[in-house]
PDB file of N, H, CA, C and O in Angstrom:
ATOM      1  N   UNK A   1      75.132 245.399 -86.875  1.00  0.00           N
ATOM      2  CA  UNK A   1      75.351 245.067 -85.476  1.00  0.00           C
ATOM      3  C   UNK A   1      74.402 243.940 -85.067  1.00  0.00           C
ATOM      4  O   UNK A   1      73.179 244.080 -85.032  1.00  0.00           O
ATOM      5  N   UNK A   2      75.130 242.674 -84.721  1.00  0.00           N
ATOM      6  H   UNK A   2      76.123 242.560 -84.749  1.00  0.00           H
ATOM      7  CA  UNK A   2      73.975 241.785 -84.384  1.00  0.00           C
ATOM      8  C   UNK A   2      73.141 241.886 -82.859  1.00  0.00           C
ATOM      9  O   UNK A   2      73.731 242.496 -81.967  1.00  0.00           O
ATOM     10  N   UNK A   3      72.058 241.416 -82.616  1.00  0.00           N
ATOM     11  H   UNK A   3      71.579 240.921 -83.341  1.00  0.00           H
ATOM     12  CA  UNK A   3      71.430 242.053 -81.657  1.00  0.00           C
ATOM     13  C   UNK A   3      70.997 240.563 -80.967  1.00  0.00           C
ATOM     14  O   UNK A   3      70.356 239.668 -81.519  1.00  0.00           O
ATOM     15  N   UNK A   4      71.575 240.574 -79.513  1.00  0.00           N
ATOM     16  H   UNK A   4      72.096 241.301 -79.064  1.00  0.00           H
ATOM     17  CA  UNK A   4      70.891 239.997 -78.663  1.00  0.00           C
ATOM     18  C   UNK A   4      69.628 239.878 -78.336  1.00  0.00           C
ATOM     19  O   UNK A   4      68.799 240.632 -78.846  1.00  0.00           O
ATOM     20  N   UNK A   5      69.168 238.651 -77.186  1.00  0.00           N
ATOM     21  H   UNK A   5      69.841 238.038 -76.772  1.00  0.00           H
ATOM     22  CA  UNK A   5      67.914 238.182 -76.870  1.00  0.00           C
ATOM     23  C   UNK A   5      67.227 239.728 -75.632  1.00  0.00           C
ATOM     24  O   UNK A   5      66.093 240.171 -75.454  1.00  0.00           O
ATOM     25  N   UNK A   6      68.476 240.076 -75.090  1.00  0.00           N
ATOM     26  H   UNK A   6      69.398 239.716 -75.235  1.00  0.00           H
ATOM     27  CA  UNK A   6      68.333 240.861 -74.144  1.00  0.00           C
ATOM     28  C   UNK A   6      68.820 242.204 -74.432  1.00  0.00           C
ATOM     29  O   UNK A   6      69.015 243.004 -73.517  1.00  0.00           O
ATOM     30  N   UNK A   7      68.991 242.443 -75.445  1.00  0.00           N
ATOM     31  H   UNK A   7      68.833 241.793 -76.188  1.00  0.00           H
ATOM     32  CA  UNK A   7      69.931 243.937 -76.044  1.00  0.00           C
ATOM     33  C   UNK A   7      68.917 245.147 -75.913  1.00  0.00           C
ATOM     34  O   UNK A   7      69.227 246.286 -76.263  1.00  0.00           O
ATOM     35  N   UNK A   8      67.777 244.841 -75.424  1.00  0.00           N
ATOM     36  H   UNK A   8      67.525 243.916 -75.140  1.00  0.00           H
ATOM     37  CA  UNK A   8      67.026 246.081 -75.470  1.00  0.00           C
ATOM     38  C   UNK A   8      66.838 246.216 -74.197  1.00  0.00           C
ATOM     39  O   UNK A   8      66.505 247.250 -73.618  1.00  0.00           O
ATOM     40  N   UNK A   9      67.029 245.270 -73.778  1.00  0.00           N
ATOM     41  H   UNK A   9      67.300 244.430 -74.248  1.00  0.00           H
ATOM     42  CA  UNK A   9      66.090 245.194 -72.060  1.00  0.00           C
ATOM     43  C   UNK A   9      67.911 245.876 -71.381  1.00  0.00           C
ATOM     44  O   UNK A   9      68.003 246.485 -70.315  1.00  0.00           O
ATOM     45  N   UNK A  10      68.817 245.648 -72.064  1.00  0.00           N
ATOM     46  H   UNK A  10      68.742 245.154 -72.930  1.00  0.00           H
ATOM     47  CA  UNK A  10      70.303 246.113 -71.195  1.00  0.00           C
ATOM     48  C   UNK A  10      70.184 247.331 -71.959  1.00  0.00           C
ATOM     49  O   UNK A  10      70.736 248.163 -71.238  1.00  0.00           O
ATOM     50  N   UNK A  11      69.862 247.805 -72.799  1.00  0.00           N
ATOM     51  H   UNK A  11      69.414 247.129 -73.385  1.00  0.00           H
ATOM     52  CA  UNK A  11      69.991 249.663 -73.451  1.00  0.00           C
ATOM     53  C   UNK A  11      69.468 249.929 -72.568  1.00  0.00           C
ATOM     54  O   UNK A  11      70.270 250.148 -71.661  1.00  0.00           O
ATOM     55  N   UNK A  12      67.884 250.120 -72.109  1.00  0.00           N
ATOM     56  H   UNK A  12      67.232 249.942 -72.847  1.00  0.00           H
ATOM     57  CA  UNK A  12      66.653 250.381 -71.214  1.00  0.00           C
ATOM     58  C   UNK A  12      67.639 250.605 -69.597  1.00  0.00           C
ATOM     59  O   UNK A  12      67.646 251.650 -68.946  1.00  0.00           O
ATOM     60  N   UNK A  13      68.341 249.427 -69.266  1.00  0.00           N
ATOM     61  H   UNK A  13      68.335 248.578 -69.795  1.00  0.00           H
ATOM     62  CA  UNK A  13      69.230 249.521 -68.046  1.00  0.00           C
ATOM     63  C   UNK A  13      69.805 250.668 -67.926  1.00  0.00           C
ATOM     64  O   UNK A  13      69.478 251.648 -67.256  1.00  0.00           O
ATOM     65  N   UNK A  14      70.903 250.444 -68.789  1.00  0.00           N
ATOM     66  H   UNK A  14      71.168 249.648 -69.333  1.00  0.00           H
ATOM     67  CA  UNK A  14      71.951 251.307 -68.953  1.00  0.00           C
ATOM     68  C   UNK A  14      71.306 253.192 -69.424  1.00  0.00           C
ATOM     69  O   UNK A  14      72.095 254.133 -69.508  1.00  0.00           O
ATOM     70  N   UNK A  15      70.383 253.277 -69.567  1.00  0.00           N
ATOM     71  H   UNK A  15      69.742 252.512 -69.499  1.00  0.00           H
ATOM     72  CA  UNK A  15      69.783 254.641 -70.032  1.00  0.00           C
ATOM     73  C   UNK A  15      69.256 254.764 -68.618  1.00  0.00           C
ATOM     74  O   UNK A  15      69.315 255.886 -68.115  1.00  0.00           O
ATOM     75  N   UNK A  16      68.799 253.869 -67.975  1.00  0.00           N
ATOM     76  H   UNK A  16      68.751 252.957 -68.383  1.00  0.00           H
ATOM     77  CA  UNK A  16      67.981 254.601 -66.589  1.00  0.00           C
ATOM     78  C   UNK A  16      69.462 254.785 -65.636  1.00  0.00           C
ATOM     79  O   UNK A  16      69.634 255.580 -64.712  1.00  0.00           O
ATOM     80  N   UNK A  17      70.195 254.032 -66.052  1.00  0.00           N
ATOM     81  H   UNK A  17      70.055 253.386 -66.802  1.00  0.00           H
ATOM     82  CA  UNK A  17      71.456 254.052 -65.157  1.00  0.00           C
ATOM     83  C   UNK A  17      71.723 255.660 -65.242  1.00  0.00           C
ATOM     84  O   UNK A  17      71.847 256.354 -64.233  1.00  0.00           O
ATOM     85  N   UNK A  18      71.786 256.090 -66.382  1.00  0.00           N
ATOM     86  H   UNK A  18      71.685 255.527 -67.202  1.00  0.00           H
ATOM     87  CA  UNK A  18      72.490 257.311 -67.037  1.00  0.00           C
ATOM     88  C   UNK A  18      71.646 258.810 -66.366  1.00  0.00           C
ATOM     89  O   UNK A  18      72.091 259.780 -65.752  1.00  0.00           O
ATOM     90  N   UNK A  19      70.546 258.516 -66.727  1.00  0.00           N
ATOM     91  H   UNK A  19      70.185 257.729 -67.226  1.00  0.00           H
ATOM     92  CA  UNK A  19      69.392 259.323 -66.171  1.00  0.00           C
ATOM     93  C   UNK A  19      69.517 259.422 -64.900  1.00  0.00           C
ATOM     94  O   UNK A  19      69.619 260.563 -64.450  1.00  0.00           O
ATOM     95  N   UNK A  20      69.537 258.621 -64.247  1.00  0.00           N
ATOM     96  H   UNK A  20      69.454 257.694 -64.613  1.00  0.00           H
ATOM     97  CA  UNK A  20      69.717 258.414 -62.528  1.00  0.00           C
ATOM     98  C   UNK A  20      71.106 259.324 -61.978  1.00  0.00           C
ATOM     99  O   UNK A  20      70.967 260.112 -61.042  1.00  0.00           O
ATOM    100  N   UNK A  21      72.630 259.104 -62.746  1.00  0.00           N
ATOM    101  H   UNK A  21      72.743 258.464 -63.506  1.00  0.00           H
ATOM    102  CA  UNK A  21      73.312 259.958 -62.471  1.00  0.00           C
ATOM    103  C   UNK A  21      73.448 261.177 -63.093  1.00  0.00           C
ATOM    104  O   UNK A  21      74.159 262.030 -62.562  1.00  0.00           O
ATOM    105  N   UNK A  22      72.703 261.473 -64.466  1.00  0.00           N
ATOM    106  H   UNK A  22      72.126 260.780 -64.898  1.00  0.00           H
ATOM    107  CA  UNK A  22      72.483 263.119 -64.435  1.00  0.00           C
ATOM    108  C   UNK A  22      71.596 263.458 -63.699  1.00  0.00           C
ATOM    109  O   UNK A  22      71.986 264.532 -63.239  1.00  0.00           O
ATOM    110  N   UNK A  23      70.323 263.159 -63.147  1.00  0.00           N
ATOM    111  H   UNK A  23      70.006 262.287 -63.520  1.00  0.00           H
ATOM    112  CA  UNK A  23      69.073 263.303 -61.934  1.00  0.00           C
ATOM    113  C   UNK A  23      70.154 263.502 -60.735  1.00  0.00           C
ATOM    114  O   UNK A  23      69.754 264.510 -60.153  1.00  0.00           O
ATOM    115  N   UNK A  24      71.034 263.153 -60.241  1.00  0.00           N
ATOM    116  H   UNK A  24      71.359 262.334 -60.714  1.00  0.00           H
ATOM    117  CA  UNK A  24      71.671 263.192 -58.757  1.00  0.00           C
ATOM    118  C   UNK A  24      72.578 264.442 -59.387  1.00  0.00           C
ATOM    119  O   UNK A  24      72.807 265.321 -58.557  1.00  0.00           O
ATOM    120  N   UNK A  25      73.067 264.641 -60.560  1.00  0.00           N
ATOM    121  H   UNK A  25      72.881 263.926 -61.235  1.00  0.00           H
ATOM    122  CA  UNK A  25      74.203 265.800 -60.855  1.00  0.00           C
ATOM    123  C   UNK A  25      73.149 266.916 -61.010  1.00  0.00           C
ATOM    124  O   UNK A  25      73.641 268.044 -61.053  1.00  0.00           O
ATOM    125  N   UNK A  26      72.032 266.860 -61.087  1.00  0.00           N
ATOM    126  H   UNK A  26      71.632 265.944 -61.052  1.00  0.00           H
ATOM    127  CA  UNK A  26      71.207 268.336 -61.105  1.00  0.00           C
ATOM    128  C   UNK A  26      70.919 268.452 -60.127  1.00  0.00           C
ATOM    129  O   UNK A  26      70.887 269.600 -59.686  1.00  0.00           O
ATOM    130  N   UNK A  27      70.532 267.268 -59.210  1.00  0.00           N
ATOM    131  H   UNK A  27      70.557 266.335 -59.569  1.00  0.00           H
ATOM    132  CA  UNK A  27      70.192 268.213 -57.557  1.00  0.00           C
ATOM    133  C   UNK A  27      71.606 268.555 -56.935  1.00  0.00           C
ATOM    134  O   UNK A  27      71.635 269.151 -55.858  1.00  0.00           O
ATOM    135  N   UNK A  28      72.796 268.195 -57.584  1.00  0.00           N
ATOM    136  H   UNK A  28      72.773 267.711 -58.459  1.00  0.00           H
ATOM    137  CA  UNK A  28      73.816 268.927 -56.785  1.00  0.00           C
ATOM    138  C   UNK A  28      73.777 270.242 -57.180  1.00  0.00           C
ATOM    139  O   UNK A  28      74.017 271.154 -56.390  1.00  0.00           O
ATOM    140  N   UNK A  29      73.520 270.405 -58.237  1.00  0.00           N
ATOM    141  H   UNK A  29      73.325 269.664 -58.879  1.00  0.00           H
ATOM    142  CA  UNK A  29      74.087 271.480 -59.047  1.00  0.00           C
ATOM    143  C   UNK A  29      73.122 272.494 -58.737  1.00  0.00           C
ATOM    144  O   UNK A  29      73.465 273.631 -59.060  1.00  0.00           O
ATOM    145  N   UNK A  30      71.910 272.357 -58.146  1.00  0.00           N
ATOM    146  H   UNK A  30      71.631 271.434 -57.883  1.00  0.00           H
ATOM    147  CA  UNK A  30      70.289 272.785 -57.758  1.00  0.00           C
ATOM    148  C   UNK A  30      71.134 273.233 -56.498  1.00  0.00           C
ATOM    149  O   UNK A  30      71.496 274.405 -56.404  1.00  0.00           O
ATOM    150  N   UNK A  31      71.423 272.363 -55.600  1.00  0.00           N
ATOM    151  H   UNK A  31      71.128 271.410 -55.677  1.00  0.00           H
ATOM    152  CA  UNK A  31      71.640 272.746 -54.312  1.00  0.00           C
ATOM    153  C   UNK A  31      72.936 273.567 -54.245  1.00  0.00           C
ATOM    154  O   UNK A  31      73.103 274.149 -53.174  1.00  0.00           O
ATOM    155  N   UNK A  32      74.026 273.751 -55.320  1.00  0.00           N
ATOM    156  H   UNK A  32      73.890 273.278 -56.191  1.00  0.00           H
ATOM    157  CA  UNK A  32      74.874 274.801 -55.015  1.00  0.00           C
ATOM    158  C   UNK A  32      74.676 275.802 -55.599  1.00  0.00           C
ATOM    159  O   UNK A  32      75.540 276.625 -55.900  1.00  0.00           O
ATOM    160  N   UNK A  33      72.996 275.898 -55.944  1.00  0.00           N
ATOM    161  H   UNK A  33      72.294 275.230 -55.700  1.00  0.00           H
ATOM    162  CA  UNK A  33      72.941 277.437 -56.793  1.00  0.00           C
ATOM    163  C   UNK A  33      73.633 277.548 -58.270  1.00  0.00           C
ATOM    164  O   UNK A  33      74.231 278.571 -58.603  1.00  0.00           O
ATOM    165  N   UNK A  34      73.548 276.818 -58.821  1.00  0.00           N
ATOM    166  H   UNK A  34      73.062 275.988 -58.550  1.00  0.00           H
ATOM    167  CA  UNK A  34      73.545 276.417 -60.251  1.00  0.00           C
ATOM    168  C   UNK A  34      72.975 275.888 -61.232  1.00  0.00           C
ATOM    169  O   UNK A  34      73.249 274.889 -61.897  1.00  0.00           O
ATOM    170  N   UNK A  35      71.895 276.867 -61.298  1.00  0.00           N
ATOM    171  H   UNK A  35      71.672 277.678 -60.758  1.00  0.00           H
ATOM    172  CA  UNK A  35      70.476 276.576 -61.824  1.00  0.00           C
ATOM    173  C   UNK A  35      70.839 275.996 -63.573  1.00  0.00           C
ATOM    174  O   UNK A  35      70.313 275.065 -64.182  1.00  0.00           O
ATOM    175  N   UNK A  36      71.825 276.866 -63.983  1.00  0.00           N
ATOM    176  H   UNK A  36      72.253 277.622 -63.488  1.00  0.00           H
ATOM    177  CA  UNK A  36      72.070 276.445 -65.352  1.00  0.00           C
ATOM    178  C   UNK A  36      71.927 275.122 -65.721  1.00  0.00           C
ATOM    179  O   UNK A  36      71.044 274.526 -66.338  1.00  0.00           O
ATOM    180  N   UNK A  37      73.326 274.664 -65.049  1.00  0.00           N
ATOM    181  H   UNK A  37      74.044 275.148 -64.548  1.00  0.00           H
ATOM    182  CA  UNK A  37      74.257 273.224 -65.034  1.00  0.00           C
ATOM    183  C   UNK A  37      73.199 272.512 -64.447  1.00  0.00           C
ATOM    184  O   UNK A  37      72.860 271.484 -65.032  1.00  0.00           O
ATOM    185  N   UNK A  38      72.321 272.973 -62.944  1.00  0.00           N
ATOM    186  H   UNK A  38      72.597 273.808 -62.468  1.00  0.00           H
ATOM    187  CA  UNK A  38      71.166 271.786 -62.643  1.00  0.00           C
ATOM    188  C   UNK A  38      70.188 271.834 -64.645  1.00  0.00           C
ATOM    189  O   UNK A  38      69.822 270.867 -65.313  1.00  0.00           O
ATOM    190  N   UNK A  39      70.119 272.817 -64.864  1.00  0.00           N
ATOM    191  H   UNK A  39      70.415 273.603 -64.322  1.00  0.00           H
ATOM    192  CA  UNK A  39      68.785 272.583 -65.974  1.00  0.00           C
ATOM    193  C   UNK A  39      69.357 272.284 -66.746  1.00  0.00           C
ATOM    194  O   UNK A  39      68.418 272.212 -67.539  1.00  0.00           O
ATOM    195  N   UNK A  40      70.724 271.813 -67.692  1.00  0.00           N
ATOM    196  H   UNK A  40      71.486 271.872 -67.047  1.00  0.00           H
ATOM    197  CA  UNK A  40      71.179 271.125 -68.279  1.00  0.00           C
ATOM    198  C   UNK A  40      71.464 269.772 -67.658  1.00  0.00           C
ATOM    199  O   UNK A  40      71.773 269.098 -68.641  1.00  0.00           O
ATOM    200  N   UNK A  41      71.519 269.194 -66.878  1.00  0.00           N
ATOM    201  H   UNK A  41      71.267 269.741 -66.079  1.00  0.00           H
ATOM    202  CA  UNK A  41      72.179 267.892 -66.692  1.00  0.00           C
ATOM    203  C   UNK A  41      70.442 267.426 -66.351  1.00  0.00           C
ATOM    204  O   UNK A  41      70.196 266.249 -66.614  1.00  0.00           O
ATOM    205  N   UNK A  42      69.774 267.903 -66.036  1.00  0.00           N
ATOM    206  H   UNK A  42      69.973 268.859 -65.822  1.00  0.00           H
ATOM    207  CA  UNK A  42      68.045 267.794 -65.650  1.00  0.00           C
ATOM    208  C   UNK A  42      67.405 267.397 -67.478  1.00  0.00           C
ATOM    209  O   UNK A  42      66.536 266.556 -67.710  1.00  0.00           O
ATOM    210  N   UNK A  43      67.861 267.945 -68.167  1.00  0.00           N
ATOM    211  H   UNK A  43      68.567 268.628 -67.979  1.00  0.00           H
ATOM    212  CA  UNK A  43      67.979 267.973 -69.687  1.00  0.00           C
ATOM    213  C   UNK A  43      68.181 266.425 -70.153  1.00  0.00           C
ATOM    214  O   UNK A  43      67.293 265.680 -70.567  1.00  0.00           O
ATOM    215  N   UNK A  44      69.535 266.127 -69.989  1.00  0.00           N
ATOM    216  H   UNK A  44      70.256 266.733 -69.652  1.00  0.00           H
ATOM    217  CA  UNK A  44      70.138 264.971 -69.835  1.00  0.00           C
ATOM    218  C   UNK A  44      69.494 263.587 -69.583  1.00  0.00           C
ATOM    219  O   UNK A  44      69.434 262.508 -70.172  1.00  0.00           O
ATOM    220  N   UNK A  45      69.008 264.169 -68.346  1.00  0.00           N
ATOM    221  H   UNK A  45      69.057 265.045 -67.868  1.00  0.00           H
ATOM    222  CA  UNK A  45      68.466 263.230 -67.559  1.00  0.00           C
ATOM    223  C   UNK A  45      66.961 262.767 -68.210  1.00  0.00           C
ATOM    224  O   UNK A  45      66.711 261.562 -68.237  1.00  0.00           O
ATOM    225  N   UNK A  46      66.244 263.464 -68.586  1.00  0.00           N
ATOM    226  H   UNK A  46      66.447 264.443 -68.564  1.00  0.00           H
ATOM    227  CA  UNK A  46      65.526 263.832 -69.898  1.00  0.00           C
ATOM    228  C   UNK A  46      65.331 262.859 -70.790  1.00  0.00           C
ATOM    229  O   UNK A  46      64.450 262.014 -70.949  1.00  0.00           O
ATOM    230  N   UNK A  47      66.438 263.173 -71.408  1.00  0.00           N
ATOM    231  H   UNK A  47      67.153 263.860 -71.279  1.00  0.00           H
ATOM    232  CA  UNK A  47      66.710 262.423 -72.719  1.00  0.00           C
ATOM    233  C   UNK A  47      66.885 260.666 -72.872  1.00  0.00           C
ATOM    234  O   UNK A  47      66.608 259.776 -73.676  1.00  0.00           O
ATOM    235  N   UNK A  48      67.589 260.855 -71.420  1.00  0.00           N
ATOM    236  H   UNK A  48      67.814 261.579 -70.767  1.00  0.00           H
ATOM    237  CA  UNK A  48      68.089 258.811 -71.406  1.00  0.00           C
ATOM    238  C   UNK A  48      66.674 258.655 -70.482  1.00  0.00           C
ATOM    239  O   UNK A  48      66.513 257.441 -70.363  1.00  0.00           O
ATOM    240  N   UNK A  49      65.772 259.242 -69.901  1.00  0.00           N
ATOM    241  H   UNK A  49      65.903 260.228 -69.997  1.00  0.00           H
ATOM    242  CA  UNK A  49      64.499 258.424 -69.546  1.00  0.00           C
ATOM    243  C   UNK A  49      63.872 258.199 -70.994  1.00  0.00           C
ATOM    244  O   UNK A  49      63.627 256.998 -71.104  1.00  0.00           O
ATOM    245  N   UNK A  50      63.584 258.768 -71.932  1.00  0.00           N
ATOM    246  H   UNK A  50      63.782 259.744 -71.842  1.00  0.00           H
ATOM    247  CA  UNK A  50      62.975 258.634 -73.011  1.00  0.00           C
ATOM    248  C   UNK A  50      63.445 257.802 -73.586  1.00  0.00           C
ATOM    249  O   UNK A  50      62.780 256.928 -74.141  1.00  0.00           O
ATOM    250  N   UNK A  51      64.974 257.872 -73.603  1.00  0.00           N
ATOM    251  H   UNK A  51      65.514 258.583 -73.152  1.00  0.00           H
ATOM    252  CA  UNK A  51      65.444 256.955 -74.380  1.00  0.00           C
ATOM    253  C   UNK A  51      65.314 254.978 -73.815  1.00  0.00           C
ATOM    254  O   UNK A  51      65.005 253.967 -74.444  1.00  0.00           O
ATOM    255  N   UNK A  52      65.684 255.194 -72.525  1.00  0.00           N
ATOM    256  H   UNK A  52      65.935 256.016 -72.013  1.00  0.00           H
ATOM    257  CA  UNK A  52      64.758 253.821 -71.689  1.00  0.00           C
ATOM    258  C   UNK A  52      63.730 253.407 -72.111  1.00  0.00           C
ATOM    259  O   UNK A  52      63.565 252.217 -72.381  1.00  0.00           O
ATOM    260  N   UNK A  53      62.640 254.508 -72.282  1.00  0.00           N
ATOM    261  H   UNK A  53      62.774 255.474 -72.063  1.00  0.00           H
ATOM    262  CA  UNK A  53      61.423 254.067 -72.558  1.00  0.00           C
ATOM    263  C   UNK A  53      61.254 253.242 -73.893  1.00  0.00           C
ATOM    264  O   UNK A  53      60.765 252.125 -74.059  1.00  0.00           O
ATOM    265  N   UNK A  54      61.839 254.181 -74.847  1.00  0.00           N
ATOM    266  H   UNK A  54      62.236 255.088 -74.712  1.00  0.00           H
ATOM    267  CA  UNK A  54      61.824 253.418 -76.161  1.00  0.00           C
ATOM    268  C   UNK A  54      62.060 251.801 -75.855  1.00  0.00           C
ATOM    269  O   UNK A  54      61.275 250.889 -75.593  1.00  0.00           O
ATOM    270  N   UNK A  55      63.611 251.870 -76.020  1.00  0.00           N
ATOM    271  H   UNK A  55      64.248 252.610 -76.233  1.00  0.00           H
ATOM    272  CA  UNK A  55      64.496 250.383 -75.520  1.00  0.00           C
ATOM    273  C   UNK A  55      63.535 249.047 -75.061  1.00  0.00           C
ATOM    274  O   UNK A  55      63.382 247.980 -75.656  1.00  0.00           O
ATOM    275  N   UNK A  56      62.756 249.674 -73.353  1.00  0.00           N
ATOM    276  H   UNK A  56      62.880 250.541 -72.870  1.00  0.00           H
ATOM    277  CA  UNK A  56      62.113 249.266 -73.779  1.00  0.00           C
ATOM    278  C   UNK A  56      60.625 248.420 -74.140  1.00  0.00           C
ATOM    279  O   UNK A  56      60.270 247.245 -74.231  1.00  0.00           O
ATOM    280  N   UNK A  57      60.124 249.519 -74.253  1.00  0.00           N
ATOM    281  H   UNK A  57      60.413 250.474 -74.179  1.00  0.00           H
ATOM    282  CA  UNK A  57      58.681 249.207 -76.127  1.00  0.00           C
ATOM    283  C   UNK A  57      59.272 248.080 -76.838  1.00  0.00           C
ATOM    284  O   UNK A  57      58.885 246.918 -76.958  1.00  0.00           O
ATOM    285  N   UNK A  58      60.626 248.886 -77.422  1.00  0.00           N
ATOM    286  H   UNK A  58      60.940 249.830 -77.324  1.00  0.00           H
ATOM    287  CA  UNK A  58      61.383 247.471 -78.350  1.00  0.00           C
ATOM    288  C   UNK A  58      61.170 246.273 -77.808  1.00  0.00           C
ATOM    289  O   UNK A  58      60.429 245.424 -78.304  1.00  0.00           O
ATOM    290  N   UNK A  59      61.859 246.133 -76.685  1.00  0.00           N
ATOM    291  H   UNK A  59      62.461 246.822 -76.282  1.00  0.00           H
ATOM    292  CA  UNK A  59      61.798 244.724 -76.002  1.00  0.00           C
ATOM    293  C   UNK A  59      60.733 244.253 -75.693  1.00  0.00           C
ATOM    294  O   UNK A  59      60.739 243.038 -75.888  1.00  0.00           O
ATOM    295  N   UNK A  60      59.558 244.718 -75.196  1.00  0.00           N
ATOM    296  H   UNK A  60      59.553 245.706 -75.038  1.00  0.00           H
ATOM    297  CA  UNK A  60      58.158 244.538 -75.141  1.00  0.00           C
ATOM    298  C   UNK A  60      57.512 243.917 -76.801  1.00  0.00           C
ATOM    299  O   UNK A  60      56.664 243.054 -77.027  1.00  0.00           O
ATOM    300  N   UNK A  61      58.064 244.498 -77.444  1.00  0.00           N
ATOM    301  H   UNK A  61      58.753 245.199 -77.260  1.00  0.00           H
ATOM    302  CA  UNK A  61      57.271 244.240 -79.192  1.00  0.00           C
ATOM    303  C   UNK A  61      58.088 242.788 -79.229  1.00  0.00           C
ATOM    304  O   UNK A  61      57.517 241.719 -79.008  1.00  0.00           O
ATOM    305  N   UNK A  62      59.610 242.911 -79.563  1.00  0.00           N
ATOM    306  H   UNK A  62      60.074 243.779 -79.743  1.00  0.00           H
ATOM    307  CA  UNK A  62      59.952 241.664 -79.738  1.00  0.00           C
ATOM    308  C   UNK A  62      59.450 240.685 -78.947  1.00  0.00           C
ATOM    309  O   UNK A  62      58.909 239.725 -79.496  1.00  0.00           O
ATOM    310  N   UNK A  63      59.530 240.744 -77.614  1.00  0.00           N
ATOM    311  H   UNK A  63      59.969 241.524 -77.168  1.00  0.00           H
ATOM    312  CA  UNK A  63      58.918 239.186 -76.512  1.00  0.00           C
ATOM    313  C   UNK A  63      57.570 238.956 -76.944  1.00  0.00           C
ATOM    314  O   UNK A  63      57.265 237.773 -76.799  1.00  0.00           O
ATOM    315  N   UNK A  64      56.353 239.900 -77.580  1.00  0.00           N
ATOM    316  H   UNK A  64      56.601 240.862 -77.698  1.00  0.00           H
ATOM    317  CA  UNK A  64      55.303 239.372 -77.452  1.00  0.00           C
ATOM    318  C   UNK A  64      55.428 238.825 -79.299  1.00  0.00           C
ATOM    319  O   UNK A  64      54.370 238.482 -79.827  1.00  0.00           O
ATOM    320  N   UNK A  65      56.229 238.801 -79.821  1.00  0.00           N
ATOM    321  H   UNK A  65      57.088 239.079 -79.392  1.00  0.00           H
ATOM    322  CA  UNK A  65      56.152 238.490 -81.260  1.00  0.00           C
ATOM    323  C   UNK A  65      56.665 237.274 -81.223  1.00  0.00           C
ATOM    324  O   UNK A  65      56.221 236.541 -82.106  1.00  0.00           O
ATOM    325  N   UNK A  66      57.649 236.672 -80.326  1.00  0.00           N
ATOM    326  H   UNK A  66      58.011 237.268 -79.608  1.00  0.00           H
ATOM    327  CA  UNK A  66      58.329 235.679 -79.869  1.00  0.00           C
ATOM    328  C   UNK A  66      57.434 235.006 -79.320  1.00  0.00           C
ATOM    329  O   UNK A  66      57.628 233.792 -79.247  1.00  0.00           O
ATOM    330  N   UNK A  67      56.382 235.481 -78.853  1.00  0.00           N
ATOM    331  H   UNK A  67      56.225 236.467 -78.913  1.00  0.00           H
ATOM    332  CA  UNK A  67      55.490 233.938 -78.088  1.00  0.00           C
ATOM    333  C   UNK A  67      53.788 234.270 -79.073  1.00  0.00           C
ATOM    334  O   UNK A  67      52.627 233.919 -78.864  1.00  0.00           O
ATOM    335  N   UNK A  68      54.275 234.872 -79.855  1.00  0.00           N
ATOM    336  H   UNK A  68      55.219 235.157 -80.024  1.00  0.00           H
ATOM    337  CA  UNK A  68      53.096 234.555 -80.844  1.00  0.00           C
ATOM    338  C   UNK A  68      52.537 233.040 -81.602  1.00  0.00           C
ATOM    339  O   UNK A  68      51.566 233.051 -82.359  1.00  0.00           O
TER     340      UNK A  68
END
């Protein structure tokens, strides 16, 4: 898969994007008394912040290797 100048910095987007609407689907799910479905989609939400974070580190490592 070839990889763009910006391909990490748009994963990083698109994961907080993701996070942001499982984060709004657990406080619904919180507020109708659906602790489960809130602590799974809270889960979710979880996972694509971490996964942002990685994305991006990546993009952080590449730009400063690029102006080395």
């Amino acid at each position: 898969m070839a990889t763009t100048k910006h391909s990490h910095h748009e994963e990083a987007a698109t994961h907080h994007e993701e996070a942001a609407k499982s984060h709004r689907a657990a406080h619904k799910e919180h507020s109708d008394g659906n602790d489960e479905k809130a602590a799974h989609h809270a889960h979710k939400a979880s996972g694509h912040h971490a996964a942002a974070g990685e994305h991006a580190k990546e993009a952080s490592k590449k730009h400063a290797t690029k102006h080395k």
